[in-house]
C-alpha positions in Angstrom: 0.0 0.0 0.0 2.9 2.2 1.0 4.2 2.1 -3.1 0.8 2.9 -4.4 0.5 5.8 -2.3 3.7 6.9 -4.1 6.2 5.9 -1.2 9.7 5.4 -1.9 9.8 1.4 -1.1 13.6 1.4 -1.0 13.4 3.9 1.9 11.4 2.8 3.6 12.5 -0.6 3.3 16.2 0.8 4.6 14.4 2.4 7.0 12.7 -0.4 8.9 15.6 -3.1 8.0 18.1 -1.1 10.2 20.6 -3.7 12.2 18.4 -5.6 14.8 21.3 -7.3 16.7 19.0 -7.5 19.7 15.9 -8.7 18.2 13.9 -11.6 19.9 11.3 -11.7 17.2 12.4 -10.3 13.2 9.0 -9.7 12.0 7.8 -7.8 15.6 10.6 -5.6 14.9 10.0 -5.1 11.2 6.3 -4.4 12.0 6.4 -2.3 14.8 9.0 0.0 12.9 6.8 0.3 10.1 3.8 1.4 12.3 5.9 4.2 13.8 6.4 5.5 10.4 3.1 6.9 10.4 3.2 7.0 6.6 0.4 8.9 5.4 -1.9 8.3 2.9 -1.5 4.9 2.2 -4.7 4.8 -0.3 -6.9 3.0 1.9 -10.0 5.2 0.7 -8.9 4.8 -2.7 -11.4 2.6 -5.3 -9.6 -0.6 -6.8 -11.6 1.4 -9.9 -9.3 4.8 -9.0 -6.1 2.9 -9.0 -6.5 1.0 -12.6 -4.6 3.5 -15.2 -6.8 5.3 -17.6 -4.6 2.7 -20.4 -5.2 -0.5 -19.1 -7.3 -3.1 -21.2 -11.0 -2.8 -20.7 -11.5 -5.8 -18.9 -8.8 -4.5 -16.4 -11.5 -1.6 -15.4 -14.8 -3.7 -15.8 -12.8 -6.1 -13.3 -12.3 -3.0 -11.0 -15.3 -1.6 -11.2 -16.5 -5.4 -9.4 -14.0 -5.2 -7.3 -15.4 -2.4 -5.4 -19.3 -4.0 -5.1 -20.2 -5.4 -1.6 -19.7 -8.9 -1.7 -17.0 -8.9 -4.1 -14.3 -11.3 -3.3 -11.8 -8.3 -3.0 -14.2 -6.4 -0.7 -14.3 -9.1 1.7 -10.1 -9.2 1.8 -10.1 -5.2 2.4 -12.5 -5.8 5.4 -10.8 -8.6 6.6 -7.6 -7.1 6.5 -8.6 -3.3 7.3 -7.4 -2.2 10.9 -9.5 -1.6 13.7 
């Protein structure tokens, strides 16, 4: 989400991979780090429909435009996977 928002993955990958020489768990460290980023905009409010570029093959959009319906298969991941 952090690269769709128009992040710079390579920072932010630099970022959170700093040395961990003390680390009990890897992925505790790598998550907590990531969550005191406090990135901003990460595109949670954007449409599957918004992201699809205006050149992409017209199946591409009908396939995002469903993907944004209520009981769509990709609805049901956002919700499931949607903090809070």
């Amino acid at each position: 989400m952090a690269q769709l928002a128009g992040h710079d993955i390579n920072t932010i990958i630099d970022h959170i991979t700093a040395p961990m020489d003390r680390a009990r768990s890897i992925s505790s460290v790598l998550h907590g780090r990531l969550q005191r980023l406090e990135l901003t905009d990460l595109g949670r409010d954007v449409t599957w429909a918004q992201r699809t570029p205006k050149d992409a093959p017209a199946v591409a959009h009908e396939l995002a435009a469903g993907a944004g319906r209520p009981g769509s298969r990709a609805r049901r991941a956002e919700s499931r996977n949607s903090p809070g």
